[in-house]
Backbone as CSV, one residue per row, in Angstrom:
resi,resn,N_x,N_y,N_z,CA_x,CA_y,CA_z,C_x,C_y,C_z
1,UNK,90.644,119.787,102.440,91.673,118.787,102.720,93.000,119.255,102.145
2,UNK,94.217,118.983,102.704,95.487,119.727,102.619,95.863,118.630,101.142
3,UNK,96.058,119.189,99.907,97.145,118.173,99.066,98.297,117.484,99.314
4,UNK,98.207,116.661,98.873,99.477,115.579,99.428,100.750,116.235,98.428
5,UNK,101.924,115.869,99.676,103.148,116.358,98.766,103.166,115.891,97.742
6,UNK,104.054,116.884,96.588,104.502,116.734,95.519,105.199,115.637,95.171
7,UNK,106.122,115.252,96.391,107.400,114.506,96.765,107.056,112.646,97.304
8,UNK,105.956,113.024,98.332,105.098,111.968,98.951,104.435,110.992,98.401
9,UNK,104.306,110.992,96.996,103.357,109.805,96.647,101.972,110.054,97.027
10,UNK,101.386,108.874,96.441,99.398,109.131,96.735,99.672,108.482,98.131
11,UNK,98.552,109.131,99.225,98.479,108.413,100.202,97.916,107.192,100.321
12,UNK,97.712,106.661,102.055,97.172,105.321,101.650,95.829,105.740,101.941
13,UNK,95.463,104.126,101.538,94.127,103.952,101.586,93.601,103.536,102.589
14,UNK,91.954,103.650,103.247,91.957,103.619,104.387,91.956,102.085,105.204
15,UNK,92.278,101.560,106.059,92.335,100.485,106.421,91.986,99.439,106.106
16,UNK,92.598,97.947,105.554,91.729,97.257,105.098,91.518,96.218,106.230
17,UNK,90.497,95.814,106.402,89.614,94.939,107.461,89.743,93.442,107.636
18,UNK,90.481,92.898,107.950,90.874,91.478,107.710,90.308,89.959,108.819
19,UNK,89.522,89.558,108.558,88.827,88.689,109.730,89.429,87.739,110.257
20,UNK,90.813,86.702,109.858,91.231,86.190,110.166,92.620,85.917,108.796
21,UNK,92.948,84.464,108.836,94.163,84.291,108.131,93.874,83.635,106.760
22,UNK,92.669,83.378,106.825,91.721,83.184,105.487,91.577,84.477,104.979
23,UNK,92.008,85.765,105.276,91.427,87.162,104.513,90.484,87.547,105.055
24,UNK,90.118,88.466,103.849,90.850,88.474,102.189,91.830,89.068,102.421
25,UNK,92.645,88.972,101.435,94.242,89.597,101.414,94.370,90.178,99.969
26,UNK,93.189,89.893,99.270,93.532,90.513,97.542,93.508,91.829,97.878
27,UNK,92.797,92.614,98.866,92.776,94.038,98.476,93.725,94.417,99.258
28,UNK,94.422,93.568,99.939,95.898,93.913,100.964,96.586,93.969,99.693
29,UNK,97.283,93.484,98.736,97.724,93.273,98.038,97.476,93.809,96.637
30,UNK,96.266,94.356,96.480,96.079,95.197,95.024,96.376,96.793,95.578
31,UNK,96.248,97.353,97.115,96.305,98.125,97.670,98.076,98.637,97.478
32,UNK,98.689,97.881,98.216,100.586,97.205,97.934,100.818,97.720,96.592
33,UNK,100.442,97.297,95.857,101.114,97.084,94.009,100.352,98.383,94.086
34,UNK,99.651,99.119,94.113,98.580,100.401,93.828,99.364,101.690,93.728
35,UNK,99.682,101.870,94.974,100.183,103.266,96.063,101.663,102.660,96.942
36,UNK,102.289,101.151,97.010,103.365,100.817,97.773,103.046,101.301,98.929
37,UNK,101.460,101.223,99.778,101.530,101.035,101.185,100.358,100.815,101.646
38,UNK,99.771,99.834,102.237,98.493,99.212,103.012,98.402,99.227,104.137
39,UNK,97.374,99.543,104.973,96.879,99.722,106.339,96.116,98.302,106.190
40,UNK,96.475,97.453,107.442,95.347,96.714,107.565,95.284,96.532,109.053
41,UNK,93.788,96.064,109.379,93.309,95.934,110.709,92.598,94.745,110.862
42,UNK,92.762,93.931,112.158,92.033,93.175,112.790,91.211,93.050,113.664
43,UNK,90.299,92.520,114.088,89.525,92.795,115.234,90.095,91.432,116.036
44,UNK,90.896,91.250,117.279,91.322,90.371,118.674,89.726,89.374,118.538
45,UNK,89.152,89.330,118.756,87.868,88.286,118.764,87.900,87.714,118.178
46,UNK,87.893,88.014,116.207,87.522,87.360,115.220,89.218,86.551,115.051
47,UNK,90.075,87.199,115.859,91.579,86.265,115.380,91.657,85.309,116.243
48,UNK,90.807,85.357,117.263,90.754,83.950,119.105,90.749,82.794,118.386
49,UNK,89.718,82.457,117.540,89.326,81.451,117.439,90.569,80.189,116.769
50,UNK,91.183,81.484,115.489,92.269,80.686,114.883,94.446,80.913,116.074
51,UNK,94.159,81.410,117.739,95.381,81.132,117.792,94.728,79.938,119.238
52,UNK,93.274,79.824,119.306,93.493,78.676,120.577,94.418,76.932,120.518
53,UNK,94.694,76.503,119.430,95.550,75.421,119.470,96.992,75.549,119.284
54,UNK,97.639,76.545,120.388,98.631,77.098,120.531,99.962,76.194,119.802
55,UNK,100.072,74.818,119.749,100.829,74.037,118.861,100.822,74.394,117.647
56,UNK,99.884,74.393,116.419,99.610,74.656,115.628,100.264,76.323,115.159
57,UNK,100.031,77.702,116.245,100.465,78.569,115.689,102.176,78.501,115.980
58,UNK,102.777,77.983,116.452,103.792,78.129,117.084,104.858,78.581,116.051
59,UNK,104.543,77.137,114.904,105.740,77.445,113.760,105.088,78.993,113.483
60,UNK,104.456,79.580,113.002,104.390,80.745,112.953,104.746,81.969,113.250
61,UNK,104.805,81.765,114.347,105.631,82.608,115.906,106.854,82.323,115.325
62,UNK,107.651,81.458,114.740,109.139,81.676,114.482,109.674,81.864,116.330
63,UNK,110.674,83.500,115.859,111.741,83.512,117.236,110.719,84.097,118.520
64,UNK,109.377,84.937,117.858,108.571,85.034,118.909,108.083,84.551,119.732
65,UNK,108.248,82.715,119.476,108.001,82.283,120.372,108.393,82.261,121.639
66,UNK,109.412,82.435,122.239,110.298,82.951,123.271,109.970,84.136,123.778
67,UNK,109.168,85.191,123.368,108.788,86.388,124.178,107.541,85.497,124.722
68,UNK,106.757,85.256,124.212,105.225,84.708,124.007,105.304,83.860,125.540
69,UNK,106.215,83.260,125.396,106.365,82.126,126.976,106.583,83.175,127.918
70,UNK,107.413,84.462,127.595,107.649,85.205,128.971,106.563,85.696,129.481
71,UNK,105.254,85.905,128.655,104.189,86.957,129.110,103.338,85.780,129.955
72,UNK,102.621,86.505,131.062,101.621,85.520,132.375,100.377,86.393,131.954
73,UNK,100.251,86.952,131.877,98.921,87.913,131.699,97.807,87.111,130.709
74,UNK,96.842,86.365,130.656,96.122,85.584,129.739,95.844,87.184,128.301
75,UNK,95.276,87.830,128.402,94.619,88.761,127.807,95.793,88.948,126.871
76,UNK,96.936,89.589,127.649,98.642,89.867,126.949,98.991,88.875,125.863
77,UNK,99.000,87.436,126.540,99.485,86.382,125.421,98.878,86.196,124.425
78,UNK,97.083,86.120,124.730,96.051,86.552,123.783,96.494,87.332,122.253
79,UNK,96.426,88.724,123.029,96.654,89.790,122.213,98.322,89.721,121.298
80,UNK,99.466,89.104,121.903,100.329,89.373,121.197,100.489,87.919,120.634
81,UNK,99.832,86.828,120.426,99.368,86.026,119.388,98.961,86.463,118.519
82,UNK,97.412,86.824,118.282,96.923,87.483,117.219,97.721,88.745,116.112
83,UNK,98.377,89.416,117.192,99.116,90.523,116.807,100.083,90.038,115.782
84,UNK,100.956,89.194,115.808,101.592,88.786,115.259,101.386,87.668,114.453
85,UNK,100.560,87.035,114.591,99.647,86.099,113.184,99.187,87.071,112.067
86,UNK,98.718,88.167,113.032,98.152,89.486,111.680,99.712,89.473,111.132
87,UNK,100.399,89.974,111.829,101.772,90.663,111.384,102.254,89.936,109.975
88,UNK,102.634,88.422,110.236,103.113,87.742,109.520,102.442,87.504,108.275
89,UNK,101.176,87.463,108.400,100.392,86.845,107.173,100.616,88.345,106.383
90,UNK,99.802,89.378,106.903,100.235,90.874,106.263,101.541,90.564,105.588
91,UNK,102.873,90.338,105.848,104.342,90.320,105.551,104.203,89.206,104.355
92,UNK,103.573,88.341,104.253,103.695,87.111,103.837,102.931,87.324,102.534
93,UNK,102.165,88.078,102.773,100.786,88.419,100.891,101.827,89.699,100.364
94,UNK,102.525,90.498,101.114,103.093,91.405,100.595,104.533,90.868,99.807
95,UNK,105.274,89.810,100.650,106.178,89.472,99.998,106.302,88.021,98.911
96,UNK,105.054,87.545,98.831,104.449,86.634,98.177,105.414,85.241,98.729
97,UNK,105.361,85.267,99.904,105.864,83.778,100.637,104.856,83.360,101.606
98,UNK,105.065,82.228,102.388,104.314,81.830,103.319,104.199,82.131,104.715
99,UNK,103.536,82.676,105.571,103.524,83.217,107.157,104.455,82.684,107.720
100,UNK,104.820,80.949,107.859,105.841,80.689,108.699,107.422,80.610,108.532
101,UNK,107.227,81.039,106.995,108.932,81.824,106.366,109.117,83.519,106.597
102,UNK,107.659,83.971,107.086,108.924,85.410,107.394,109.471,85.742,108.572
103,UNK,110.666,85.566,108.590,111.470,85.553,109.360,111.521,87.306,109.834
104,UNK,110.070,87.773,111.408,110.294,88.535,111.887,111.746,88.503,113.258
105,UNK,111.804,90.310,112.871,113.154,90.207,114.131,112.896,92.019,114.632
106,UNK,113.100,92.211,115.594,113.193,93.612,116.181,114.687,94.355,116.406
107,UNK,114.368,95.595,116.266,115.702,96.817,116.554,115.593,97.041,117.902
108,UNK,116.682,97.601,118.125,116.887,97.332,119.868,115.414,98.371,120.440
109,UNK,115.312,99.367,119.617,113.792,99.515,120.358,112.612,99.272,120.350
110,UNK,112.803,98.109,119.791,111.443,97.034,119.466,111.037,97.199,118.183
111,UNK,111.282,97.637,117.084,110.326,98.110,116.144,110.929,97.131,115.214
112,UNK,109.635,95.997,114.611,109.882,95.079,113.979,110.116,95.245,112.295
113,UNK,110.884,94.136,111.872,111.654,94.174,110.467,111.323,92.791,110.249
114,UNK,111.340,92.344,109.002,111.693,91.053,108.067,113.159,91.183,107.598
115,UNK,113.692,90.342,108.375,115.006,89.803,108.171,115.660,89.417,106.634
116,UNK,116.336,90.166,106.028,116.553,89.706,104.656,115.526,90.408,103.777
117,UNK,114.725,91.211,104.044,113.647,91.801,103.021,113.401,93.006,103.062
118,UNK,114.510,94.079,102.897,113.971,95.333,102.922,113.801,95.828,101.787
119,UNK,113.010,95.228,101.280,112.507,95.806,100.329,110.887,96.362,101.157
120,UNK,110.237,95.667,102.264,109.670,96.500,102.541,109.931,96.679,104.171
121,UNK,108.914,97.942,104.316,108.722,98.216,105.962,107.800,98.181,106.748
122,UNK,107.689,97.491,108.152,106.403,96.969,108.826,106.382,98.381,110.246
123,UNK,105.278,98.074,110.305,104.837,98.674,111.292,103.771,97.778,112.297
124,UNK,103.621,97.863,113.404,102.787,97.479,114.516,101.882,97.896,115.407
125,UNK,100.552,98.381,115.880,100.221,98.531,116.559,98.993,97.918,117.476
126,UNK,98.554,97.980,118.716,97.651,97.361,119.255,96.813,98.120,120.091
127,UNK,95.410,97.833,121.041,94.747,98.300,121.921,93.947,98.038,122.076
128,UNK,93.271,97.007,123.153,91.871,96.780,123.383,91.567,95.641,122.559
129,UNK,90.764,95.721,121.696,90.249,94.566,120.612,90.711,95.192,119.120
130,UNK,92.053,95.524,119.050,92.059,96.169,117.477,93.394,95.754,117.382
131,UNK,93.871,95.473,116.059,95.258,95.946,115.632,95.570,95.875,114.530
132,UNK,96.170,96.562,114.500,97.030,97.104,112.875,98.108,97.266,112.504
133,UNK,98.410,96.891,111.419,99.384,96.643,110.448,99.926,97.552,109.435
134,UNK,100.610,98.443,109.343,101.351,99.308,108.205,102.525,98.374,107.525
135,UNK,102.458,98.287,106.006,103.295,98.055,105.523,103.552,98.671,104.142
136,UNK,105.021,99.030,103.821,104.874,100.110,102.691,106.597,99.771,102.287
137,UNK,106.299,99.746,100.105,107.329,99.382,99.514,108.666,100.631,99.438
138,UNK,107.974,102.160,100.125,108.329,103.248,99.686,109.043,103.830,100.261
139,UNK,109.473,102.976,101.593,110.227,103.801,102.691,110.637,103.376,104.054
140,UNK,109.723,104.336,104.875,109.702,103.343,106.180,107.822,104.108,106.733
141,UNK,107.315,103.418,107.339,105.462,103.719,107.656,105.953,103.324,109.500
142,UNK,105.074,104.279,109.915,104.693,103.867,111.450,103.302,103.710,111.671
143,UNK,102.756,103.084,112.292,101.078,103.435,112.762,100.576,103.076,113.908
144,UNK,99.804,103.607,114.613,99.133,103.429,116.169,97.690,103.900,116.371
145,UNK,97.297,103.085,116.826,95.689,102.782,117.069,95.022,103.212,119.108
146,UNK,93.996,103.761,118.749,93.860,104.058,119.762,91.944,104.290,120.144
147,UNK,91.955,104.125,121.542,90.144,104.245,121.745,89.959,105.504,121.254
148,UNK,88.798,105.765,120.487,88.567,107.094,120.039,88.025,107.765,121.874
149,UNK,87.365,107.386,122.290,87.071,107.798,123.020,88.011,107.688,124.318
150,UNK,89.113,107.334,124.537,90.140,107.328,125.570,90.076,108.965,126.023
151,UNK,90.222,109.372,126.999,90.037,110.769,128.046,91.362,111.224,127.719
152,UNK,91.529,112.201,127.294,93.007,112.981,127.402,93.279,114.563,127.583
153,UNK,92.367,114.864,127.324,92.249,116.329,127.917,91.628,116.689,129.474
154,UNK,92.343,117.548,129.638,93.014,117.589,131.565,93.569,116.642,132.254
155,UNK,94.133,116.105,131.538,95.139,114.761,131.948,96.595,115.091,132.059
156,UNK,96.475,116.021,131.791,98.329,116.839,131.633,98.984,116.392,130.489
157,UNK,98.202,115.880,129.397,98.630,115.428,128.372,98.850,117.206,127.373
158,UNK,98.426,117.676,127.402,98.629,119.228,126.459,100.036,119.582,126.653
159,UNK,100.032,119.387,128.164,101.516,119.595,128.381,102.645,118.592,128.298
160,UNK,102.001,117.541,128.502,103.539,116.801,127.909,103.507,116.133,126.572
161,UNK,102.591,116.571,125.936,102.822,115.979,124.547,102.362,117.215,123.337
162,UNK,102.132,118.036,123.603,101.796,119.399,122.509,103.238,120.239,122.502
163,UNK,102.817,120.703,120.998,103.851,121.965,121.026,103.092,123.344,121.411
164,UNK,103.664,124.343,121.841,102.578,125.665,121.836,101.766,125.823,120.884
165,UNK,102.182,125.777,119.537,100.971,125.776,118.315,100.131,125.004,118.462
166,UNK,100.128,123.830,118.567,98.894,122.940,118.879,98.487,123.316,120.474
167,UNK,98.746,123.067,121.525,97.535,123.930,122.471,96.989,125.212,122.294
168,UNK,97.746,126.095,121.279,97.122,127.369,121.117,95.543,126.676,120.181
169,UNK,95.732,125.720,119.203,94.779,125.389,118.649,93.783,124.540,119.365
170,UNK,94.353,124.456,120.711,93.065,123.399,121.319,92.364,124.437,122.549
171,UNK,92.913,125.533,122.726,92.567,126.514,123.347,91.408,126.673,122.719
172,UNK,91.280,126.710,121.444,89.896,127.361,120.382,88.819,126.202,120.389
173,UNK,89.003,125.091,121.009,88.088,124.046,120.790,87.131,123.646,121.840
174,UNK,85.958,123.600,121.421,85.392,122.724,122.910,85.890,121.679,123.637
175,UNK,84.815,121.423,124.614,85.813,120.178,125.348,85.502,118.424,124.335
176,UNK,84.526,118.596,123.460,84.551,117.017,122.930,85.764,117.286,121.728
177,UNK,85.860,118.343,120.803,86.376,118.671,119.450,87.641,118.519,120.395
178,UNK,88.725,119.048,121.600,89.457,119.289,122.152,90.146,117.757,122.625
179,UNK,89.189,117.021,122.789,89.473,115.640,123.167,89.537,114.753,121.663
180,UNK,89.524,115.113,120.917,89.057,114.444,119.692,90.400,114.430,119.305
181,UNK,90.640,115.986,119.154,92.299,116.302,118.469,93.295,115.773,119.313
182,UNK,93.282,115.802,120.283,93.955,115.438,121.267,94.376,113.865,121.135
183,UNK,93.916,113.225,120.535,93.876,111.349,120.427,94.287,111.306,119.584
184,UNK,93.847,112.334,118.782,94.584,112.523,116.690,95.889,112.749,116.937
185,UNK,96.053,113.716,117.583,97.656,114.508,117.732,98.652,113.288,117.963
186,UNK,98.239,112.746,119.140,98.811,111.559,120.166,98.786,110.513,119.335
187,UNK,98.155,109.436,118.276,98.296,108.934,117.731,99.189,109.215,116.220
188,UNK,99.415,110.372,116.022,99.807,111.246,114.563,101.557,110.769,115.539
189,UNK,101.751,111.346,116.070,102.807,111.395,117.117,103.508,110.323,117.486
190,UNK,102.684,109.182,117.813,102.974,107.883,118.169,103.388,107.025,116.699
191,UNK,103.160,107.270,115.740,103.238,106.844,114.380,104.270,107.503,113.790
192,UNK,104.111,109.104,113.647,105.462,109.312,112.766,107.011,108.431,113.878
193,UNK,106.873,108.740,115.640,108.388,108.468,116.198,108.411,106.880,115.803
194,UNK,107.569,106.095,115.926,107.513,104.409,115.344,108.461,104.401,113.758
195,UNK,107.848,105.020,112.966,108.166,104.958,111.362,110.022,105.242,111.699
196,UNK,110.268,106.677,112.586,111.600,106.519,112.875,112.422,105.894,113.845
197,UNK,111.688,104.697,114.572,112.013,103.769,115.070,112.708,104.508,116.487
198,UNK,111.826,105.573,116.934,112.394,106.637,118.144,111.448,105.986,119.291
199,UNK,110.126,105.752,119.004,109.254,105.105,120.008,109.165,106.821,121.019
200,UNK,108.915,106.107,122.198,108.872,107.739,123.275,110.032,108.233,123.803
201,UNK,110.994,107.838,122.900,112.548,108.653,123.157,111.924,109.911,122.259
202,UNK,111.564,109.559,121.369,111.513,111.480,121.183,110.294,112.230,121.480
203,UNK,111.061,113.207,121.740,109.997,114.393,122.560,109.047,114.732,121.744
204,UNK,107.710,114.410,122.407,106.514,114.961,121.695,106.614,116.447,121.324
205,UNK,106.487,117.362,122.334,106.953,118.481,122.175,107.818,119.352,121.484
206,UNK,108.337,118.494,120.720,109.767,118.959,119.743,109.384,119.103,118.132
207,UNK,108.003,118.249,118.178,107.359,118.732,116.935,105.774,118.249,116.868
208,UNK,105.282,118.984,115.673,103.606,119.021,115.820,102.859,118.819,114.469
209,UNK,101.559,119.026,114.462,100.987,118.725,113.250,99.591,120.024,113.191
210,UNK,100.054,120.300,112.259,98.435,121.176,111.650,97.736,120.239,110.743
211,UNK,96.653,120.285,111.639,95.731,119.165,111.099,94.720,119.886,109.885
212,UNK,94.406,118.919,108.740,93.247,119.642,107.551,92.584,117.913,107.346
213,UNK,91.160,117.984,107.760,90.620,116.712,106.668,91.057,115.481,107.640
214,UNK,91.549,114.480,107.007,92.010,113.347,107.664,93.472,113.537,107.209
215,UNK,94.137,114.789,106.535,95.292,114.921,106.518,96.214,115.470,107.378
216,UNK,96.994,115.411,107.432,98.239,116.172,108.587,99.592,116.799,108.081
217,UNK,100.047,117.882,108.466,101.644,118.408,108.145,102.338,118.824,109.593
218,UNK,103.444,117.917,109.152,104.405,118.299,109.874,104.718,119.860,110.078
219,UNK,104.819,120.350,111.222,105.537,121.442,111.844,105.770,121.542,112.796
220,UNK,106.585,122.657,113.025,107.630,122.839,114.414,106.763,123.210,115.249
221,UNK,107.611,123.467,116.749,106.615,123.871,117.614,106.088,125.074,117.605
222,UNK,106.791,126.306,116.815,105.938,127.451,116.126,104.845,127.024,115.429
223,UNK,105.138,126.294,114.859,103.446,125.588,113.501,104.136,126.059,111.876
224,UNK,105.680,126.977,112.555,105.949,126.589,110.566,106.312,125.050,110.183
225,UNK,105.908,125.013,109.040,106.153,123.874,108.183,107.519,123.927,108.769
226,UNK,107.619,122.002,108.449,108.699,121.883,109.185,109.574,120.922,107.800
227,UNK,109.294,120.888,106.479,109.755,120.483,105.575,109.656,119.708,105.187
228,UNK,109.351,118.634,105.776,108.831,117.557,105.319,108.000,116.705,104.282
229,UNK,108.599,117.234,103.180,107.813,116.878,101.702,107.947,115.448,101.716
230,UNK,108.702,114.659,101.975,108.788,113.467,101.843,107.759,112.506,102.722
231,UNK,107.448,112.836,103.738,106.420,112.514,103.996,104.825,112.415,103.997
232,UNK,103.638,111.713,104.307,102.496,112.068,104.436,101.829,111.525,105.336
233,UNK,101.132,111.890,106.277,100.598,111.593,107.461,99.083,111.706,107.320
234,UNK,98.292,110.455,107.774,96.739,110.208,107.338,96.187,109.830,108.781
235,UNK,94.987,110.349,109.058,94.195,109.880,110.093,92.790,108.926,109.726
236,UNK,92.529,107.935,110.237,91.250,106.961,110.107,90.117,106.808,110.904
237,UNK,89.126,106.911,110.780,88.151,105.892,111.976,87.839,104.720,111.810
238,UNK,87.838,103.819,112.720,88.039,102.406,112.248,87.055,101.565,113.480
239,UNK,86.234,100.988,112.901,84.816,100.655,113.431,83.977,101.615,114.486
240,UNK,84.166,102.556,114.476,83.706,103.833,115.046,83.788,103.779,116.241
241,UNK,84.967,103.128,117.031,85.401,103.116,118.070,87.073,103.415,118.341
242,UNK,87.600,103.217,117.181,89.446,103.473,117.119,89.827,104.684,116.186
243,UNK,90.734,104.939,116.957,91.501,106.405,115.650,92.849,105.507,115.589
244,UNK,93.279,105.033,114.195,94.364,105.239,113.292,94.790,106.154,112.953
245,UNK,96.389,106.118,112.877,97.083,107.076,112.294,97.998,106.141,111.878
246,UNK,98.612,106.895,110.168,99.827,106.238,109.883,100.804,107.532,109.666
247,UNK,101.978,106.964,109.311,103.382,108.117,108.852,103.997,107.046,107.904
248,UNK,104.053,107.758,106.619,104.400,107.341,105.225,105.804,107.805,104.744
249,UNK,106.762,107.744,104.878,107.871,108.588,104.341,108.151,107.215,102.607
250,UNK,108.119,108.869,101.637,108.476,108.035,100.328,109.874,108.394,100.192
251,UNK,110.812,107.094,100.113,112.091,107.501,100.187,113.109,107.921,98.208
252,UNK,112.078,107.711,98.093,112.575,107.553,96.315,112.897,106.322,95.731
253,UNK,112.049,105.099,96.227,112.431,103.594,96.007,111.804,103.309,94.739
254,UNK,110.826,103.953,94.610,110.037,103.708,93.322,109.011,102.928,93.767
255,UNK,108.105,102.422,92.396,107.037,101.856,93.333,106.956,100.895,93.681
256,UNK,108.098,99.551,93.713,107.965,98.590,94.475,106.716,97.298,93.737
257,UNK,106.694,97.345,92.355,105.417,96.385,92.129,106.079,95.432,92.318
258,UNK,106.827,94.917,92.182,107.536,93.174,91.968,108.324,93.206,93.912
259,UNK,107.757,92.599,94.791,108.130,92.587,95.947,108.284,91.304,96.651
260,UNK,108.481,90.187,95.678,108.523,89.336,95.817,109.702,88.551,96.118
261,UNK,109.751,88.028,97.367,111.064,87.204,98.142,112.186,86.947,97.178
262,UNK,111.297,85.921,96.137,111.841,85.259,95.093,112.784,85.818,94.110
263,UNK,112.158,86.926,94.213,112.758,88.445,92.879,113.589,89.041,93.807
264,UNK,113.655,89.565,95.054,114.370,90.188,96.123,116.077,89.340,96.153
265,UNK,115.422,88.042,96.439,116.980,87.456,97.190,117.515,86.550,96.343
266,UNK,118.734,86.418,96.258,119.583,85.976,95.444,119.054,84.370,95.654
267,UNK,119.410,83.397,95.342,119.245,81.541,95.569,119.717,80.828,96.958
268,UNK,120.875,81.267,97.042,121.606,81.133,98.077,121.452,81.689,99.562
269,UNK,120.965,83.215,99.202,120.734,83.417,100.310,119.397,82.704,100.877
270,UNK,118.547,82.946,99.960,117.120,82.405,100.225,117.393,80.712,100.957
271,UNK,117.905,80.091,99.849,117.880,79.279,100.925,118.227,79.172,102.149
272,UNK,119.631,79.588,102.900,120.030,80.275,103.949,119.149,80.508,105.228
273,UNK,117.847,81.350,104.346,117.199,82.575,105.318,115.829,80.989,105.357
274,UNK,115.431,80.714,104.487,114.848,79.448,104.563,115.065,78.291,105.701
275,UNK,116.099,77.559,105.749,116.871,76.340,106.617,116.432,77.133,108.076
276,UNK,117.565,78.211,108.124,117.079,79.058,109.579,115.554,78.767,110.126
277,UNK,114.758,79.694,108.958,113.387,79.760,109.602,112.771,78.195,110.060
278,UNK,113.059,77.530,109.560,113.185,76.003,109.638,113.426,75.672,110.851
């Protein structure tokens, strides 16, 4: 397994498993204060039960509620309920306030923030019956979830999402090991451009990862290191059907134990950011 940068901090830990809005959230939260960054995941089934009295989640939803009405798709509205009940409560044990005070909001390319709280950084992802949550005191985290078993090799995916170093390395692989990396890469990929809030504006192809372990390093499309000490990039399996990936950048914030709204924002503003969410 490749050592984690010098620069990077300990990585995270591997996903924590969350059944609904009852938790648990202590190891979301001893995880947070630990290392300043937690993976957590949900399973869409076990979250149905708590968004069917759609009144009830609404205050929750905050300004989301207004996307939530645009979607027709039953499955869609489904999924980006839950998604964002995870989201909030995650935001809410981390910043030691209540789910229907954090006031989520998005950057013009979707990639969601807590309004008034950067002290930390969220991340989002979804697929199928899974989703997950990156949040970290240390920087900025991306993460994306995906079917382990989703088909991607001979899909023309080598070519529009590898650098030459990495197809030279999938050249050497069978066809299951070849499909394996291939979901790793693509999810490694989908996570670091999220963390920089690039989404699929930036070119896969423009950079890559040499994979060791469940660890990853950044490099160019040659495969030299591409410098990146400040970062650390982790791969997961997650109910032996999803590959996680996160992207960790430690910005030099320190470790973030006291992350609390209360300690964060001045009186005034809080109340402010309070009335609003109101």
């Amino acid at each position: 397994m490749a050592p984690a940068s010098p620069h990077a901090g300990p990585p995270p830990s591997r996903p924590r498993a969350v059944a609904g809005p009852q938790g648990p959230w202590h190891t979301v939260h001893d995880d947070l204060s630990a290392t300043g960054v937690v993976l957590v995941y949900g399973l869409l089934a076990q979250w149905l039960p708590h968004i069917q009295d759609v009144a009830r989640v609404r205050p929750v939803l905050g300004r989301d509620w207004h996307r939530y009405q645009t979607l027709t798709h039953p499955r869609a509205k489904e999924r980006f309920l839950a998604s964002r009940l995870l989201l909030r409560h995650a935001a809410a044990v981390a910043i030691e306030t209540a789910p229907d005070l954090v006031d989520l909001a998005y950057q013009p390319g979707g990639r969601p923030f807590v309004r008034g709280c950067d002290q930390i950084d969220i991340s989002l992802s979804h697929t199928e019956e899974v989703m997950v949550v990156g949040i970290t005191s240390r920087g900025r985290v991306g993460v994306d979830v995906e079917l382990a078993a989703r088909r991607m090799a001979g899909t023309g995916s080598e070519a529009q999402g590898c650098t030459p170093f990495e197809r030279q390395r999938l050249d050497a692989a069978d066809g299951r090991d070849r499909n394996d990396t291939l979901v790793r890469l693509w999810t490694l990929k989908e996570a670091y451009s999220k963390a920089l809030g690039q989404g699929l504006r930036f070119r896969f192809t423009e950079f890559g990862f040499a994979l060791d372990g469940t660890r990853a390093r950044l490099v160019g499309p040659d495969g030299r290191d591409a410098g990146a000490d400040d970062w650390l990039f982790a791969t997961f399996a997650v109910e032996d059907k999803y590959v996680v990936s996160a992207a960790v950048q430690d910005a030099g914030f320190g470790d973030g134990t006291d992350l609390s709204v209360q300690t964060a924002l001045d009186a005034g503003l809080l109340d402010a950011l309070l009335d609003t969410a109101g």
